[in-house]
C-alpha positions as semicolon CSV with decimal commas, in nm:
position;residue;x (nm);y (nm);z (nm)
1;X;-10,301;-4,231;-1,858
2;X;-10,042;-3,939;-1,868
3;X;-9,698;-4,022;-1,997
4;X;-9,446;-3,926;-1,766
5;X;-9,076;-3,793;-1,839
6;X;-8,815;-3,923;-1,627
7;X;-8,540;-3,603;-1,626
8;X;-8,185;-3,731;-1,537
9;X;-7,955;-3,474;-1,443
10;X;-7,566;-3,538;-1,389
11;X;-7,356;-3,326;-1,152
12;X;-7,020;-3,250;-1,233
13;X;-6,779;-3,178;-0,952
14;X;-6,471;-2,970;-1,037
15;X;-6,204;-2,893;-0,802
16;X;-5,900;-2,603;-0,856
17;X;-5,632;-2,559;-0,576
18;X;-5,502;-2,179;-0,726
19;X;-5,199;-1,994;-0,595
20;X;-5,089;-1,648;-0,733
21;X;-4,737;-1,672;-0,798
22;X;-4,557;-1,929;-0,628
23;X;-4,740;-2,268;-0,566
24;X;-4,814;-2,282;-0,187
25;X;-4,659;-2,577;-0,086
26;X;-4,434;-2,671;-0,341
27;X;-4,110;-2,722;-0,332
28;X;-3,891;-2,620;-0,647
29;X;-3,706;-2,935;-0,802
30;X;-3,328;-3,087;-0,711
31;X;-3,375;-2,882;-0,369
32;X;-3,161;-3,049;-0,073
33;X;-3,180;-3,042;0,300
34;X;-3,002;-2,784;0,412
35;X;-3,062;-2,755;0,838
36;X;-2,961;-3,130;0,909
37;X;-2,728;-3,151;1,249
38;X;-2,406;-3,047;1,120
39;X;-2,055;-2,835;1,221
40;X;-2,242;-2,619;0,924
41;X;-2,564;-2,551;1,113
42;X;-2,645;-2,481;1,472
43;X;-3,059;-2,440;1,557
44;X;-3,102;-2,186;1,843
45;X;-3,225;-2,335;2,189
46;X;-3,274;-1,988;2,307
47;X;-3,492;-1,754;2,159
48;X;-3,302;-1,439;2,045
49;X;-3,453;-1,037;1,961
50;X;-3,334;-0,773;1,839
51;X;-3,434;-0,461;1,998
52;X;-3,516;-0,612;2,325
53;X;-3,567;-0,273;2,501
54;X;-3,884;-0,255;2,374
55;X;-4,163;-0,378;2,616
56;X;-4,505;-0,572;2,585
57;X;-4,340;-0,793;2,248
58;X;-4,294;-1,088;2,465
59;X;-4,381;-1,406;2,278
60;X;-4,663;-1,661;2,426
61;X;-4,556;-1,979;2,196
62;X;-4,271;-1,980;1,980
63;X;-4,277;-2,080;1,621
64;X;-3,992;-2,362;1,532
65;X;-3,814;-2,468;1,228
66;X;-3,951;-2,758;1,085
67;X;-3,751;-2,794;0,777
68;X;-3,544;-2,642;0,489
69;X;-3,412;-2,707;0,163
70;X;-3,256;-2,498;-0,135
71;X;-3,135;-2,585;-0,473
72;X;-2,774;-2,619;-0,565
73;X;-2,651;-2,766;-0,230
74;X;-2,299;-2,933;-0,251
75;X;-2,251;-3,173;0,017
76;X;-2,580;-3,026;0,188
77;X;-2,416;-2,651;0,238
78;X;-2,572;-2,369;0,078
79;X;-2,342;-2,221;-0,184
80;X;-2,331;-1,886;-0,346
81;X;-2,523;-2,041;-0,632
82;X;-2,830;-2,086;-0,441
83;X;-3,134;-1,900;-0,560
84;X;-3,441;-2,088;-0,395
85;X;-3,500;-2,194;-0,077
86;X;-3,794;-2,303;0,044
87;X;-3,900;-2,266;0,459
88;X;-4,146;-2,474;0,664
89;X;-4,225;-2,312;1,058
90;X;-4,425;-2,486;1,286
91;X;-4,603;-2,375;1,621
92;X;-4,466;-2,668;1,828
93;X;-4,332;-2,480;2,142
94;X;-4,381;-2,208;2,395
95;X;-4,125;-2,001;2,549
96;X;-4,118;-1,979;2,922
97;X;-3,971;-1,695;3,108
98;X;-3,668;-1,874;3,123
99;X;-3,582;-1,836;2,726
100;X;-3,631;-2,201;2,690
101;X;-3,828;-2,422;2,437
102;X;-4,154;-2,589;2,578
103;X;-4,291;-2,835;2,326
104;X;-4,688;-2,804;2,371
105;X;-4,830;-2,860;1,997
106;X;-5,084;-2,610;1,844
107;X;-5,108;-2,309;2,054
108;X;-5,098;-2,033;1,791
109;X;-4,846;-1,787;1,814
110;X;-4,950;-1,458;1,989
111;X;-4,802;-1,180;2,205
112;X;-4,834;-1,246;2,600
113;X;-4,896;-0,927;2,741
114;X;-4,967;-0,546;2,660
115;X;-5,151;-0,307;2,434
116;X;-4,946;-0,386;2,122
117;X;-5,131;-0,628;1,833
118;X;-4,980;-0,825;1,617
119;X;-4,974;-0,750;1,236
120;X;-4,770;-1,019;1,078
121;X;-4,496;-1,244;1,076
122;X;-4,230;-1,321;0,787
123;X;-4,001;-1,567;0,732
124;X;-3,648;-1,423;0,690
125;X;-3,295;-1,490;0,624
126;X;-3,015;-1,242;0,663
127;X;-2,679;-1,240;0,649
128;X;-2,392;-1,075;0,955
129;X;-2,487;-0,717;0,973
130;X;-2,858;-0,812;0,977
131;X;-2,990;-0,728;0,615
132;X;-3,206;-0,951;0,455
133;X;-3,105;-1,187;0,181
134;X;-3,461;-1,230;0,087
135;X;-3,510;-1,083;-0,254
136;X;-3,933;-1,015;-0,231
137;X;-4,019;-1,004;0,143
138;X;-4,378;-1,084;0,113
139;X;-4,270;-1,425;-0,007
140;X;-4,245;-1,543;0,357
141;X;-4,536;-1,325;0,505
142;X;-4,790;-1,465;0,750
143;X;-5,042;-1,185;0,853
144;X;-5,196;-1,204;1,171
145;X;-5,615;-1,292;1,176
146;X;-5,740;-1,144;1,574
147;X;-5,387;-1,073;1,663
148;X;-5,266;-1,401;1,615
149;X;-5,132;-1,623;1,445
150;X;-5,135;-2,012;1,396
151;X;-4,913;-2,216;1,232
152;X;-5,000;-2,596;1,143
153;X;-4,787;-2,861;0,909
154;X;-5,098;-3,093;0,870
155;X;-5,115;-3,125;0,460
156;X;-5,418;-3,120;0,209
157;X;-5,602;-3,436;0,314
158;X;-5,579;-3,422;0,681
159;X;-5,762;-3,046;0,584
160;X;-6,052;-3,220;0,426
161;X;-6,070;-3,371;0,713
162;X;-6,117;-3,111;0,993
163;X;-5,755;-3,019;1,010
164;X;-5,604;-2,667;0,883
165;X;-5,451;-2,689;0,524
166;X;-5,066;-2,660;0,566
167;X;-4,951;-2,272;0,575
168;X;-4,644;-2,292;0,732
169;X;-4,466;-2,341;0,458
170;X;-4,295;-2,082;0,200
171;X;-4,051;-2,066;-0,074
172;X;-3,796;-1,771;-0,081
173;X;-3,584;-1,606;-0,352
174;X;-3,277;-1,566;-0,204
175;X;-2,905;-1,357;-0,348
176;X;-2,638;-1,583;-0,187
177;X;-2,338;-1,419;-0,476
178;X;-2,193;-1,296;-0,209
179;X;-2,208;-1,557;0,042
180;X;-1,830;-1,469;0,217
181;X;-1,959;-1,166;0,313
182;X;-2,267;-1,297;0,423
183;X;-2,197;-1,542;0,682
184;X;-2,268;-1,617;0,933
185;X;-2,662;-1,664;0,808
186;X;-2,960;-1,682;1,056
187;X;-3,298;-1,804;0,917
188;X;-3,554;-1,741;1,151
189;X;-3,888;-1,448;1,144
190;X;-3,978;-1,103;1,210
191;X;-4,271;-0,953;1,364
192;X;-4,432;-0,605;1,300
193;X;-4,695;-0,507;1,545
194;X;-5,004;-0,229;1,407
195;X;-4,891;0,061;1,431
196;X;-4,550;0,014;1,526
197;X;-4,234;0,040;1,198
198;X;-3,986;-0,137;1,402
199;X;-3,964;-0,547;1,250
200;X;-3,883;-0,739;1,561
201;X;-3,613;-1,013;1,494
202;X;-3,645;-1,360;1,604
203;X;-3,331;-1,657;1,472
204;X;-3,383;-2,001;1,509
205;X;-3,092;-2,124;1,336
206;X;-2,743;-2,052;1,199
207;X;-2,538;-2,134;0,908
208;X;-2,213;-2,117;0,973
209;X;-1,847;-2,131;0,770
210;X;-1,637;-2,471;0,823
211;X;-1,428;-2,450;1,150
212;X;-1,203;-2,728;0,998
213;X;-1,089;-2,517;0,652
214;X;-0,728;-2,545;0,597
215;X;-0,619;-2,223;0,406
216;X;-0,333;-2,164;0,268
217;X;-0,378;-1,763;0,121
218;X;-0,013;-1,638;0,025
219;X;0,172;-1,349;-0,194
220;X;0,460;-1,559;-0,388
221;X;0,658;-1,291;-0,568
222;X;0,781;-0,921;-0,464
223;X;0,481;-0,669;-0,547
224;X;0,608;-0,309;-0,629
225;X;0,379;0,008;-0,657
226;X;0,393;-0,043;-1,057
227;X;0,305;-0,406;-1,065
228;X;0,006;-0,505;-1,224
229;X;-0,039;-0,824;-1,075
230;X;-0,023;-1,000;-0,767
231;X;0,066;-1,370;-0,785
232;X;0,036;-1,614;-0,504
233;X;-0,105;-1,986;-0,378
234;X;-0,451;-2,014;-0,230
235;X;-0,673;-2,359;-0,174
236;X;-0,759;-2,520;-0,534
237;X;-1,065;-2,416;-0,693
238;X;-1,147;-2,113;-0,485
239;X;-1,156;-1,788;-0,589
240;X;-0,962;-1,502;-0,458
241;X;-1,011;-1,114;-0,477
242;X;-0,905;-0,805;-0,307
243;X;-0,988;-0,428;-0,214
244;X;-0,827;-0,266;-0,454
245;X;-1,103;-0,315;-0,679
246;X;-1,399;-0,567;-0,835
247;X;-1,168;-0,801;-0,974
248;X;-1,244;-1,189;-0,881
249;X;-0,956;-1,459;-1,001
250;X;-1,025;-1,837;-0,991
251;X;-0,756;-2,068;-0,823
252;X;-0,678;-2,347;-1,056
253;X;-0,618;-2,675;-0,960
254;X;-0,270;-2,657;-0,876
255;X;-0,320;-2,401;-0,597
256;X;-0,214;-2,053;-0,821
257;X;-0,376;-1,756;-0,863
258;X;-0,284;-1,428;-1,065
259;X;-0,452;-1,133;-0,936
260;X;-0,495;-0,839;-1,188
261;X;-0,518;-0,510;-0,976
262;X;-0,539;-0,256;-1,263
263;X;-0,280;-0,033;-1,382
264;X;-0,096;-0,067;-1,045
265;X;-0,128;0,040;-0,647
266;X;0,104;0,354;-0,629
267;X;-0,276;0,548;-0,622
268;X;-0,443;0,281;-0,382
269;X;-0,161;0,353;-0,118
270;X;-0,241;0,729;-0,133
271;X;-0,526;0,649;0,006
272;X;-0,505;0,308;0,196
273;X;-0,263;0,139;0,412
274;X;-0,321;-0,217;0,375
275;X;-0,446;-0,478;0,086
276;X;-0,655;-0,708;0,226
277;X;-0,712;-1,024;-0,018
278;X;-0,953;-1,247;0,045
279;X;-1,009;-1,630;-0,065
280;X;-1,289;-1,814;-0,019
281;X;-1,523;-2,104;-0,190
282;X;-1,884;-2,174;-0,288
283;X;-1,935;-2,226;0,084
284;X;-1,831;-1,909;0,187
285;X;-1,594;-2,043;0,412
286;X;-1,281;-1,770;0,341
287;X;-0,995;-1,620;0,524
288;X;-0,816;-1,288;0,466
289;X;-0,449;-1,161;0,369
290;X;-0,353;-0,858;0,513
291;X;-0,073;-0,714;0,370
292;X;0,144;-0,321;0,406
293;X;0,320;-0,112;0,189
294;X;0,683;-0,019;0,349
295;X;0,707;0,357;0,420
296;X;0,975;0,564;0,371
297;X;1,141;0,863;0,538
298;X;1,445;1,068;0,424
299;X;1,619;1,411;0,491
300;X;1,571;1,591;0,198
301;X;1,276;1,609;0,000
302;X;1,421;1,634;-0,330
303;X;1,725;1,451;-0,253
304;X;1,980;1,540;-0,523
305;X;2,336;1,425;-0,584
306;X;2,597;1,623;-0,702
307;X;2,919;1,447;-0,906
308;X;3,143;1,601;-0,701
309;X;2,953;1,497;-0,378
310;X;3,068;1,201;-0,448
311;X;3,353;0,989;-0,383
312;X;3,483;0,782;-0,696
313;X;3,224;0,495;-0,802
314;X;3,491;0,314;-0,989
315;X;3,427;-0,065;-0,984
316;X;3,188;0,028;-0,674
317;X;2,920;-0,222;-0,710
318;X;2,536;-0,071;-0,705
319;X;2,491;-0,224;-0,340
320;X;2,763;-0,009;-0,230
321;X;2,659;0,272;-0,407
322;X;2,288;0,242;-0,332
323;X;2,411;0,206;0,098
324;X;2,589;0,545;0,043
325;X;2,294;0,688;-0,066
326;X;2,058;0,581;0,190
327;X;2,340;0,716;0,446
328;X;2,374;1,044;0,257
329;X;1,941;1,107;0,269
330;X;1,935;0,918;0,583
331;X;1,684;0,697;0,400
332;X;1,465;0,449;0,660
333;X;1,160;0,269;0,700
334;X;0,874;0,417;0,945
335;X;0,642;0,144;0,965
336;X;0,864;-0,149;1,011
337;X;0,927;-0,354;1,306
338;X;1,230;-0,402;1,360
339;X;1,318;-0,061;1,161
340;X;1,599;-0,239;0,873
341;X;1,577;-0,624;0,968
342;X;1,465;-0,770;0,676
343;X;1,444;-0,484;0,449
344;X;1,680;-0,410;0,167
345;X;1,703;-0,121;-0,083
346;X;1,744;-0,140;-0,465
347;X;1,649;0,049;-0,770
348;X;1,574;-0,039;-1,135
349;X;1,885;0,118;-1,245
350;X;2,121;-0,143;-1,269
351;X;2,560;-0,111;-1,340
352;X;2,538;0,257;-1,187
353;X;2,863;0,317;-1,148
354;X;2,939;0,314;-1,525
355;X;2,656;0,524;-1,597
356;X;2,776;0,802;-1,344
357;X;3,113;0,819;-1,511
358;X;2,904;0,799;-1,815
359;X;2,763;1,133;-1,783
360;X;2,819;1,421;-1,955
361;X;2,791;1,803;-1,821
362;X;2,468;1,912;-1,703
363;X;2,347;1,524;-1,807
364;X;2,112;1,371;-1,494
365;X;2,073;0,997;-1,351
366;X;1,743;0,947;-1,178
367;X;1,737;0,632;-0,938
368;X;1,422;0,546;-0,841
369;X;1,522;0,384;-0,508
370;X;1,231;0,176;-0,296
371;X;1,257;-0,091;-0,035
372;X;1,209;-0,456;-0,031
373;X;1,101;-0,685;0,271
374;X;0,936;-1,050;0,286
375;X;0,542;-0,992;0,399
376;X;0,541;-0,667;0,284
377;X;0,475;-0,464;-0,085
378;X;0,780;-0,245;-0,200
379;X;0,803;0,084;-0,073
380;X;0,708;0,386;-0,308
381;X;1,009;0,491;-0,531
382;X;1,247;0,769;-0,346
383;X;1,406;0,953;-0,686
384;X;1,779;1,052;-0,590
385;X;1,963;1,261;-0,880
386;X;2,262;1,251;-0,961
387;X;2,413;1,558;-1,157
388;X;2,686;1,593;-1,366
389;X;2,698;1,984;-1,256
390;X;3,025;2,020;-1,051
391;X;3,020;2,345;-1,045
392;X;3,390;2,559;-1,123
393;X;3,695;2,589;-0,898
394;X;3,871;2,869;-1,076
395;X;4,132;3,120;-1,064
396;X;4,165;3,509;-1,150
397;X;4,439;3,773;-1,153
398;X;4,409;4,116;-1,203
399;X;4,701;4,141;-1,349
400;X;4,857;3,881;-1,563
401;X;5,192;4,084;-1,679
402;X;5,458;4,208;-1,399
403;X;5,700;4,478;-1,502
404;X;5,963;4,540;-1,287
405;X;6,108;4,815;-1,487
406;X;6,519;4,881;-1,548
407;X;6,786;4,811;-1,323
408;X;7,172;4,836;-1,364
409;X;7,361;4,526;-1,341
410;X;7,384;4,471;-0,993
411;X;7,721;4,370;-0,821
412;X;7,579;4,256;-0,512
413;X;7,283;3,983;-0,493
414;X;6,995;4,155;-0,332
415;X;6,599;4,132;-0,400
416;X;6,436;4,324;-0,629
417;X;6,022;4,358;-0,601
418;X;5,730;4,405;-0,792
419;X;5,679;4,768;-0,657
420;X;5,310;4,740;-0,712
421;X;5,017;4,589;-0,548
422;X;4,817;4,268;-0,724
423;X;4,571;3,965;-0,652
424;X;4,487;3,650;-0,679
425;X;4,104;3,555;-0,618
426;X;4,009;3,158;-0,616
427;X;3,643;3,094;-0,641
428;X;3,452;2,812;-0,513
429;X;3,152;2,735;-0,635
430;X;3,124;2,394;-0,635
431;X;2,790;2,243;-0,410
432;X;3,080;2,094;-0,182
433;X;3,376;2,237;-0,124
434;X;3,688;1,983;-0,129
435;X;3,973;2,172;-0,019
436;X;4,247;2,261;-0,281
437;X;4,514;2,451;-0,319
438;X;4,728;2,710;-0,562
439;X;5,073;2,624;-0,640
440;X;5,369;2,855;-0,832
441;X;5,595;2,710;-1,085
442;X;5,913;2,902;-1,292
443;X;6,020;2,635;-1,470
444;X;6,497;2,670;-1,482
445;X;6,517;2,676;-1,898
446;X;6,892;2,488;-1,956
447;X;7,235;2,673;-1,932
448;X;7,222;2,863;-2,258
449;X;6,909;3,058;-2,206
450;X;7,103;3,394;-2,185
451;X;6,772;3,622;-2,106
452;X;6,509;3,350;-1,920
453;X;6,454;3,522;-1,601
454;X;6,267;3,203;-1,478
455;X;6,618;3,121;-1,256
456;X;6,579;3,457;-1,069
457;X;6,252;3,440;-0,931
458;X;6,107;3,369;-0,636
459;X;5,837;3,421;-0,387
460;X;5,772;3,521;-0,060
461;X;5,477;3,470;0,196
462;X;5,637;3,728;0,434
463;X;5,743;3,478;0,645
464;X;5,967;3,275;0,406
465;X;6,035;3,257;0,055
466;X;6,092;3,024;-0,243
467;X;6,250;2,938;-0,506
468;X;5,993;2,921;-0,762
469;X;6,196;2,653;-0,969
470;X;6,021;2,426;-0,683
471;X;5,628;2,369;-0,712
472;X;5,562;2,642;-0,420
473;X;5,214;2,647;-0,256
474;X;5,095;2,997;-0,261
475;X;4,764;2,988;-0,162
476;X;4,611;2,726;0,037
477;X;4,211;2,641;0,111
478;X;4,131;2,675;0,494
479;X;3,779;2,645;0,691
480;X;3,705;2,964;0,831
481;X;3,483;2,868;1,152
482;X;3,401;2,549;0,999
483;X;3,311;2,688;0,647
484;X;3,502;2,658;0,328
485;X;3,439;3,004;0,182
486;X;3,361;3,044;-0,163
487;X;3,598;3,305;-0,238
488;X;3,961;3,385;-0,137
489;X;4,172;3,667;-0,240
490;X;4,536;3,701;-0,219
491;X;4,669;4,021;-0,207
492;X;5,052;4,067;-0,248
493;X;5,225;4,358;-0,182
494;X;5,596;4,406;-0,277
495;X;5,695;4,668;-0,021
496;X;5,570;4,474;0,240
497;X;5,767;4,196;0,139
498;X;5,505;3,984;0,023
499;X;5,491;3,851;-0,367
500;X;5,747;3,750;-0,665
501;X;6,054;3,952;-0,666
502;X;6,370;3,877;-0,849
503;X;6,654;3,756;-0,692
504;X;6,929;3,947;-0,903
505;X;7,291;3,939;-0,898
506;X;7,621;4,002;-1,065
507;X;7,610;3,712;-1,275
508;X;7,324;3,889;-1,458
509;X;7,443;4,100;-1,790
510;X;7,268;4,401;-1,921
511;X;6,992;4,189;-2,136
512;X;6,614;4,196;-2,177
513;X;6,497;3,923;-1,956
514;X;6,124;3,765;-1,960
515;X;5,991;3,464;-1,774
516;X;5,661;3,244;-1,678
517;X;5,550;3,183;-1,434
518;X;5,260;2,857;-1,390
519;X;5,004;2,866;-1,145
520;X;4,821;2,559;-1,095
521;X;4,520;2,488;-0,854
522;X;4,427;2,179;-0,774
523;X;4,180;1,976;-0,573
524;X;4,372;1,824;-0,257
525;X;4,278;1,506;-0,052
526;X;4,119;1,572;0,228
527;X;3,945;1,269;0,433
528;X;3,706;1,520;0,611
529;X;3,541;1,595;0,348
């Protein structure tokens, strides 16, 4: 009898569920709900598209959001920290024609009308102006098989059994850093139909900022055009930041940040009007400062101040002295409501009045002069200077000896003149003319001066004359149609019976006889000046 070989055989059953890249289906670690009814997150009743003037794109059934989580939620809020979210749409509604949600489980998604197939739908999130926060946008693409496409949330085992394996689901790399800006955030899906570049955009939900944030975003100290800083008081543990540049400060716990913004804003106002600083938290939620630089106006664009513009500064304090220069420019704000409430002028110079009388010819004083107002940065610096260059009120003659030549004794008093014409010339060129005038003295010598003609002479306008022993005015400064002239000449003729002649008489003896006469000019009060 043959022997016969049993053969036993084993079969070995292997199964591999494979995934390029991310794991279908698999939600990263420590992720939280993020879509659960809250003042954070509103779902969308009505369906909503963006370029709605384009026809044949209506939808048949409309896909809903089932669920979605993301990693480093606080409090169930997505934060600027979150990287991952992962997204899970189901096909558990149709539109009607009315916009609204009919719940009629597994139609597939599809378009209802037209020419136009369907290529794909993705998964999206985007932030206010509509770009996508999505880092890879194939992560949440669903392409279409027979121009449609069905979505179903039935998992692995129900699959075995007859039912679709779960592909409704996707995780996203998302940027959230800068979440302030970002917000308000739809989630919700695009379509792109063959053919056709436009993405059609469909949002099903939105995450909002808190509309219960108490803020409390302030400047605290005076910022100038050189400062370097601004400090202030925002909500603990935010952050706050501005436009003048990158820079980001923490708040600390006790409500107080300190803003660096570079080497100062004197060049961001050349080009801006406002700062705007913003605070805001890991949330998003945030609020804005707005904030304007006071702007100046004056007469003169170079304004400078000559010493002898000015009245005396003596024990004037710098308030007073700072007011008259504002007057003097006609210094003012442009931008101000309210024009000078408020506002008040100062400079870094400090004591000013000493450090006018301080000054030495030709020496300068620069004030760097810039308004001040609560809610508002300090105006750009207005530098006034102040010269010590007052310029030279003198006096000429052409001649400075008279000779009136020999005369007999006489034995009658009469008047003997200068037979020759002569002048005086005062010139004025000071910036502003004060008015002054020129005054004659021949000062009586005592009783035993035998040959001092200084108690013979006199002068005469040719109107009246003097006795020279007096201080007589010879020469006065007068506007001339409202000007002060910067030259006057004095011309004095004898034989017209203008000038010095000598008042002679018996009582003189035959002697040599000299005198002096003083002439002084001098700066005279005058209130209109």
């Amino acid at each position: 009898m043959k022997k016969m070989t049993k053969t036993l055989m084993s079969l070995v059953v292997l199964f591999s569920v494979m995934a390029s890249g991310v794991m279908v289906g698999l939600a990263a670690t420590n992720e939280q709900n993020v879509i659960k009814p809250s003042k954070y997150f509103c779902r969308k009743k009505n369906l909503i598209l963006s370029n709605t003037n384009d026809a044949g794109i209506a939808l048949v059934n409309y896909p809903s959001l089932v669920s979605m989580t993301a990693d480093n939620v606080v409090n169930g809020r997505l934060t600027k920290n979150t990287k991952h979210v992962t997204v899970t749409f189901g096909n558990d509604g149709r539109i009607d024609s009315a916009g609204n949600i009919q719940e009629d489980v597994g139609r597939p998604f599809k378009l209802s009308e037209g020419s136009h197939k369907l290529e794909y739908l993705r998964m999206d999130i985007t932030d206010s102006r509509g770009k996508s926060l999505v880092l890879n946008p194939s992560e949440g693409l669903f392409k279409a098989v027979n121009n449609q496409i069905t979505l179903s949330n039935q998992d692995f085992l129900g699959g075995l059994f007859g039912g679709r394996i779960s592909d409704s689901k996707k995780n996203l790399n998302v940027d959230l850093s800068g979440i302030q800006e970002s917000l308000p955030i739809d989630i919700g899906f695009r379509i792109k139909l063959v053919g056709n570049p436009t993405e059609y955009g469909y949002t099903l939900g939105t995450f909002k900022t808190d509309p219960d944030m108490k803020y409390n975003l302030s400047i605290d100290k005076q910022v100038g055009t050189t400062s370097q800083h601004i400090f202030g008081t925002a909500s603990p543990n935010g952050t706050v930041s501005s436009n003048v540049n990158d820079v980001t400060k923490d708040v600390d716990q006790s409500g107080k940040y300190d803003l660096a913004v570079g080497n100062g804003l004197q060049d961001f106002f050349k080009t801006h009007d406002t700062v705007v600083l913003t605070e805001s938290n890991i949330f998003g939620d945030h609020t804005t400062l707005k904030q304007q630089q006071i702007k100046l106006t004056k007469s003169d664009p170079k304004p400078e101040f000559y010493l002898d513009d000015l009245d005396s500064v003596h024990e004037k304090n710098d308030a007073d002295i700072i007011d008259m220069l504002c007057k003097k420019f006609k210094i003012a704000t442009t931008n101000v409501p309210g024009g000078a409430d408020g506002v008040t002028y100062h400079s870094d110079v400090t004591d000013i009045a000493n450090k006018i009388e301080a000054l030495k010819d030709n020496d300068t004083l620069t004030l760097n002069l810039h308004a001040s107002k609560a809610g508002w940065f300090d105006s750009a610096p207005i530098n006034i200077k102040i010269i010590s260059q007052p310029g030279v009120l003198g006096l000429s003659m052409n001649q400075t000896e008279l000779d009136f030549g020999k005369f007999p004794v006489p034995l009658v008093r009469q008047s003997i003149w200068y037979p020759k014409t002569w002048e005086l010339t005062v010139t004025d060129n000071r910036r502003k003319r004060y008015g002054w005038r020129l005054v004659a003295q021949a000062k009586v010598p005592g009783p035993n001066s035998r040959n001092d003609l200084n108690r013979f002479l006199s002068y005469s306008d040719g109107n009246f004359a003097y006795d020279l022993s007096d201080q007589t005015p010879v020469l006065e400064d007068k506007e001339e149609d409202g000007v002060r002239p910067a030259m006057k000449t004095l011309t004095l003729n004898g034989q017209a019976g203008e000038g010095i002649f000598i008042n002679a008489g018996p009582d003189m003896r035959a002697e040599t006889y000299t005198g002096k006469i003083t002439w002084t000019l001098e700066i005279t009060p005058n209130p209109a000046a």
